[in-house]
MMTF fields as JSON, N, C-alpha, C and O atoms, coordinates in Angstrom:
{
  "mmtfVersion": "1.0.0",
  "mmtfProducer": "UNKNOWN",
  "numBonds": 311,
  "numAtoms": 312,
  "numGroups": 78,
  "numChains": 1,
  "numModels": 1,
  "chainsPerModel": [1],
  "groupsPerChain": [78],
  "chainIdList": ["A"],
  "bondAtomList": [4, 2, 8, 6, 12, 10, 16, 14, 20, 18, 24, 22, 28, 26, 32, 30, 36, 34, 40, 38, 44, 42, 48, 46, 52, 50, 56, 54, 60, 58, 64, 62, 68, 66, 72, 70, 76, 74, 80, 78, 84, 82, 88, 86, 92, 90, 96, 94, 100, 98, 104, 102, 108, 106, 112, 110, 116, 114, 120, 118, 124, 122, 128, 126, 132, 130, 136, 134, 140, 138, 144, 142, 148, 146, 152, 150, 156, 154, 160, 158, 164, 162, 168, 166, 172, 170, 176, 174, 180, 178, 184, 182, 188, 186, 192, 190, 196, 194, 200, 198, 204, 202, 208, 206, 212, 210, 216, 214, 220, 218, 224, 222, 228, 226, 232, 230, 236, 234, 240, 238, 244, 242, 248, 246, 252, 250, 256, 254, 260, 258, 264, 262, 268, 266, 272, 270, 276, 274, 280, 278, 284, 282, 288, 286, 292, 290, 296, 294, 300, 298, 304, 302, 308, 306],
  "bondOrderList": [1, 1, 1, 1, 1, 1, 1, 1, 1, 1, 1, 1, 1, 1, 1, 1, 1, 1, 1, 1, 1, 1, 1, 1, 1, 1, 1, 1, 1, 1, 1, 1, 1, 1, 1, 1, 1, 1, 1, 1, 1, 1, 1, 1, 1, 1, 1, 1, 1, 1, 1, 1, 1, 1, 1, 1, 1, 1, 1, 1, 1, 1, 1, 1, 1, 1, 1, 1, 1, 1, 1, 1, 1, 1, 1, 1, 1],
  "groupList": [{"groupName": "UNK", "atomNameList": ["N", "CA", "C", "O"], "elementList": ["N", "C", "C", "O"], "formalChargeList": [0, 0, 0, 0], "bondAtomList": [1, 0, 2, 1, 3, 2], "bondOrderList": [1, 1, 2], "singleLetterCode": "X", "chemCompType": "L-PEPTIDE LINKING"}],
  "groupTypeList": [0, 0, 0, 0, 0, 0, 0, 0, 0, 0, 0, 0, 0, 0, 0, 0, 0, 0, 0, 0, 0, 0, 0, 0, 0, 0, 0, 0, 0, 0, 0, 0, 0, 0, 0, 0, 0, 0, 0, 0, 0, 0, 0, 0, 0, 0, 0, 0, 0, 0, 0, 0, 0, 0, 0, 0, 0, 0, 0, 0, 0, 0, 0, 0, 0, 0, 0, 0, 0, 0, 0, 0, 0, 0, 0, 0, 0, 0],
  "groupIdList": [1, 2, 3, 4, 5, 6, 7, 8, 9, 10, 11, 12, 13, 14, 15, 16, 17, 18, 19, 20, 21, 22, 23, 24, 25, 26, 27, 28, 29, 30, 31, 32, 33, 34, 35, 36, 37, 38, 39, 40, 41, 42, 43, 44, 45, 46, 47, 48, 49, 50, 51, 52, 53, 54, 55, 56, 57, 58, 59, 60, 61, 62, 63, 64, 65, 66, 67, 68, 69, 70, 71, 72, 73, 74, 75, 76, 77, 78],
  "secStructList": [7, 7, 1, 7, 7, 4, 4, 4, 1, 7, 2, 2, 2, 2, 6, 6, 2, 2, 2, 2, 2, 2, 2, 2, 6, 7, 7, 1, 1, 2, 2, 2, 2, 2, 2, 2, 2, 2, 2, 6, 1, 7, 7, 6, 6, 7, 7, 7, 7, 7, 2, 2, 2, 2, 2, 2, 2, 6, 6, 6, 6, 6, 2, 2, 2, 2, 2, 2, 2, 1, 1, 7, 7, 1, 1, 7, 7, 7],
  "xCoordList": [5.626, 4.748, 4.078, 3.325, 4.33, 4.173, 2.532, 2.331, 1.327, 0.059, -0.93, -2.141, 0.516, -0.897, -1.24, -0.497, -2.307, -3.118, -3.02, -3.769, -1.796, -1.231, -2.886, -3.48, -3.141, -3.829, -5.418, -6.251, -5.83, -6.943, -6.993, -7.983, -5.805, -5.645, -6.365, -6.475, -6.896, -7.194, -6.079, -5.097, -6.297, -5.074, -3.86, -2.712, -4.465, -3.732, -2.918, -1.957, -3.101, -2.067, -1.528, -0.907, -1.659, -1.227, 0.611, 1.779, 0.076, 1.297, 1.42, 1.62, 1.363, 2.145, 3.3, 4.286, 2.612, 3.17, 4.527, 5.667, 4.041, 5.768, 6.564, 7.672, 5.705, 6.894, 7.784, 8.907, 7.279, 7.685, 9.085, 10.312, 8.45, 9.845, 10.528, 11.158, 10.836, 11.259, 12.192, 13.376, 11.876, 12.377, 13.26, 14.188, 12.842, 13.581, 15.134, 15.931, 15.182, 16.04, 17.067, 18.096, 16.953, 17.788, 18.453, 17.778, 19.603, 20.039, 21.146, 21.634, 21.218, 21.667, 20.967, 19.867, 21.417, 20.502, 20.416, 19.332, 21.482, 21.772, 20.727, 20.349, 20.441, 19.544, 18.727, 18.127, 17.967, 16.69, 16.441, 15.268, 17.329, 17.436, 16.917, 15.942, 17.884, 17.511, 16.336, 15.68, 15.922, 14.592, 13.869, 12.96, 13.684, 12.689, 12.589, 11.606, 13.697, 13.814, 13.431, 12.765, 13.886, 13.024, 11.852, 11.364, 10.749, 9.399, 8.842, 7.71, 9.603, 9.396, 9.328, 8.876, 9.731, 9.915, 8.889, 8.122, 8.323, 7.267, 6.738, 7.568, 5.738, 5.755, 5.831, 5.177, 6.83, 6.988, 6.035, 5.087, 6.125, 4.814, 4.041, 3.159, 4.195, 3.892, 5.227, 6.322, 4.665, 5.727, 5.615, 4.677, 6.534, 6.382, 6.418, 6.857, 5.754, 5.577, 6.954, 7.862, 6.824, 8.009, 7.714, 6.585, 8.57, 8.502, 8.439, 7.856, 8.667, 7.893, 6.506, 5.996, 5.944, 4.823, 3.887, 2.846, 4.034, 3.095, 3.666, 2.706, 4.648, 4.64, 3.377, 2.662, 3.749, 3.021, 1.506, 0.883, 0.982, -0.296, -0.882, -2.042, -0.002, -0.504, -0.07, -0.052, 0.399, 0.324, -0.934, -1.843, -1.251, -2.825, -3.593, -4.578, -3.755, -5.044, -5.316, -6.368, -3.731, -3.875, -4.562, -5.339, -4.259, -4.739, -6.29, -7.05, -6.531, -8.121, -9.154, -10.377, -8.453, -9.114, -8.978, -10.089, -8.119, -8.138, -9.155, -9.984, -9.124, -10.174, -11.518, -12.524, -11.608, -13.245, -13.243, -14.277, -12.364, -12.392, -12.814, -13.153, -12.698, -12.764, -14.287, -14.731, -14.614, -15.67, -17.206, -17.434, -18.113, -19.033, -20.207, -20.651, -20.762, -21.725, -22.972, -23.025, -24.132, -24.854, -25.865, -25.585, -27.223, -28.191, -28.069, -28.93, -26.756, -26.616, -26.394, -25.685, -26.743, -27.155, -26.521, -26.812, -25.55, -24.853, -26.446, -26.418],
  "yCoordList": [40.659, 40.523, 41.835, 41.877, 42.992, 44.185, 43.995, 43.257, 44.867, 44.776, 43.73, 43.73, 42.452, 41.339, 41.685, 42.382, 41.185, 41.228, 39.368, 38.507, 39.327, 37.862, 36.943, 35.938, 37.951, 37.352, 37.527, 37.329, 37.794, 37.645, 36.615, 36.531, 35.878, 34.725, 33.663, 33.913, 32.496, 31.316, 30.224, 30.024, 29.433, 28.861, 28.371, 28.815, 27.205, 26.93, 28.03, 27.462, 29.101, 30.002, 31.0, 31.941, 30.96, 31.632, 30.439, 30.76, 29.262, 28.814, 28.31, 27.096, 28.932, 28.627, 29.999, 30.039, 30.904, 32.383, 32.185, 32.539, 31.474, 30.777, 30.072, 29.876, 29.458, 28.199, 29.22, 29.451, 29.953, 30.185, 31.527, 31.591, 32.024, 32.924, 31.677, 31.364, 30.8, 30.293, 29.399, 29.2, 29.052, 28.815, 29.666, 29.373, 30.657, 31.551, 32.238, 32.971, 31.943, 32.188, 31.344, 31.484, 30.447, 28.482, 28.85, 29.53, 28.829, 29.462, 28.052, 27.984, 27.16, 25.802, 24.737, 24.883, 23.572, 21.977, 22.018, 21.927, 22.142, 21.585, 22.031, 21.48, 23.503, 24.252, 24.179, 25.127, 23.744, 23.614, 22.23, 22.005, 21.241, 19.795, 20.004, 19.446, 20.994, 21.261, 21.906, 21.552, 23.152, 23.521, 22.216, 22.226, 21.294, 21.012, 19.666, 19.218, 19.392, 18.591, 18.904, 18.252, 20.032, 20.92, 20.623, 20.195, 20.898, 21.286, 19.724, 19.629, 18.477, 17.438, 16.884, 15.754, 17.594, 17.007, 17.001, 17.738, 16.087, 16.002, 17.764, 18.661, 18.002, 18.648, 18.591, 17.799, 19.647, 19.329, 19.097, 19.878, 18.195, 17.052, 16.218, 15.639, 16.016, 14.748, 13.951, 14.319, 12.532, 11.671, 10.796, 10.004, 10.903, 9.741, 8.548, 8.056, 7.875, 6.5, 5.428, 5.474, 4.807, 3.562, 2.64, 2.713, 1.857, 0.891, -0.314, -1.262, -0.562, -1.314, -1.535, -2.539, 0.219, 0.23, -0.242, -0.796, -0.144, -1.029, -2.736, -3.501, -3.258, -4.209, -5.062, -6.02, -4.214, -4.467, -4.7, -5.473, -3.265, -3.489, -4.392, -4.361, -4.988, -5.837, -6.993, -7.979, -7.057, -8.729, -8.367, -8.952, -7.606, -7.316, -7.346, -7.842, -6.952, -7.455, -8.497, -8.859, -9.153, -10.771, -11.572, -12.493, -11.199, -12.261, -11.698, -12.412, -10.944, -10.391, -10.808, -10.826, -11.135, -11.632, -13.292, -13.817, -14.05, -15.118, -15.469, -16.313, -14.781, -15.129, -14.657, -15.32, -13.933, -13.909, -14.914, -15.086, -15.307, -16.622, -18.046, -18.982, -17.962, -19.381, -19.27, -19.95, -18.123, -18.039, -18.599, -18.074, -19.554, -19.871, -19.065, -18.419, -19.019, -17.666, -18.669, -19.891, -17.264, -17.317, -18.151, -18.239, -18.828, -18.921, -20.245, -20.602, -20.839, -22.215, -23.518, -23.384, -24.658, -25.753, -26.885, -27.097, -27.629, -29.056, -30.004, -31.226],
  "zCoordList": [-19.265, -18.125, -17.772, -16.799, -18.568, -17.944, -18.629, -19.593, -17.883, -18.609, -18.04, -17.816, -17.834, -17.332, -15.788, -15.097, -15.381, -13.938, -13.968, -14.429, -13.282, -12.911, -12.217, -12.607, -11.021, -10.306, -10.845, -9.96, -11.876, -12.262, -13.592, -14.32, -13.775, -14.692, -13.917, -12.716, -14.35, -14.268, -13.808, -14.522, -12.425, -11.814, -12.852, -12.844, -13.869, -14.572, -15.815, -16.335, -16.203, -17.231, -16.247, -16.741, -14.918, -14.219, -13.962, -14.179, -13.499, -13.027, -14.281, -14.243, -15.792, -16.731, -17.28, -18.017, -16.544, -16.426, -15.563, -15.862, -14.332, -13.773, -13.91, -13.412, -14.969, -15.57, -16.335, -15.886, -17.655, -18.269, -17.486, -17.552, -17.093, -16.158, -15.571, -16.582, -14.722, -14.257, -15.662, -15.387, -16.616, -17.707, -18.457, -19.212, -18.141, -19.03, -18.32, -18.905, -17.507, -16.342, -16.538, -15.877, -17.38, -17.702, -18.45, -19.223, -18.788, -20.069, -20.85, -21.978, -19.762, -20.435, -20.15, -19.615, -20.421, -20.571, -18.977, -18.401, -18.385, -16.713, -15.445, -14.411, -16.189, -15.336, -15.869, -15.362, -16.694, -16.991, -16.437, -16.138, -16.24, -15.824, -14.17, -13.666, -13.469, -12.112, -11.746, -10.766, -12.725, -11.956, -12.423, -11.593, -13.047, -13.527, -12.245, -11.655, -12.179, -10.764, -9.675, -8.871, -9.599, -7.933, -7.859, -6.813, -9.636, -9.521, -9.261, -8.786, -9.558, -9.55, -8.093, -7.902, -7.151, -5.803, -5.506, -6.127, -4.308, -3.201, -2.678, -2.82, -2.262, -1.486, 0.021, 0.699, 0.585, 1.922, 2.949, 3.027, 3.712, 4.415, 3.782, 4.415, 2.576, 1.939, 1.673, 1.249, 2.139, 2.005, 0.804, 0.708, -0.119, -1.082, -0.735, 0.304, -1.985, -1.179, -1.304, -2.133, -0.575, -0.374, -1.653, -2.139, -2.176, -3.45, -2.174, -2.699, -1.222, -0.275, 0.455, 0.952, 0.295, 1.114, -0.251, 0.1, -1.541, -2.36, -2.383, -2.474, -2.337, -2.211, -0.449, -0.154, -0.087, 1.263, 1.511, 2.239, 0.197, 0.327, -1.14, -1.552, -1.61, -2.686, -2.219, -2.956, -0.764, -0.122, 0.312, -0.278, 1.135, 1.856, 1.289, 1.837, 0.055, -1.14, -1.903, -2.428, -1.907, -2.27, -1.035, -1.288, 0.34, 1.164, 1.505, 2.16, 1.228, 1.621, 0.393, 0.523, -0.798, -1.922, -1.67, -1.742, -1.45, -0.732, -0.103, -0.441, 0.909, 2.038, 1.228, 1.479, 0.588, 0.3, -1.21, -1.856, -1.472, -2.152, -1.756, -2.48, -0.316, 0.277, 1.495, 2.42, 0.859, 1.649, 0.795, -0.295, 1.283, 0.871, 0.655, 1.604, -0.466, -0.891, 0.128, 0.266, 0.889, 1.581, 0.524, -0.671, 1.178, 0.938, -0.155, -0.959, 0.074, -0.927, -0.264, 0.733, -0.476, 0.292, -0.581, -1.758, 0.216, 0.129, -0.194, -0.341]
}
């Protein structure tokens, strides 16, 4: 790391510059298992979503497709 100018890298090889320290720090399966879990978490104040809150909104899009199913297209005559 000695030489590089971290902060004049490009976002992405910059936070590949932290992976790789942060990797290298692992020295068995377990801890490479855990950071890699950490990096996997939510960020704090974002809430992941519920495996309910999509069930929820794929009732709400079935019944809103419904209804514009049963709706008669304008400008057509019985």
């Amino acid at each position: 790391m000695q030489g590089i100018d971290f902060f004049s890298l490009p976002m992405d090889r910059a936070l590949n510059v932290v992976y790789s320290v942060l990797m290298s720090s692992a020295h068995e399966e377990k801890d490479r298992f855990r950071i890699e879990s950490q990096l996997n978490q939510p960020i704090p104040g974002q809430v992941a979503r519920d495996r309910d809150d999509f069930w929820s909104t794929a009732e709400e899009d079935s019944r809103a497709f419904m209804a514009a199913m049963q709706q008669k297209p304008s400008g057509m005559s019985k």
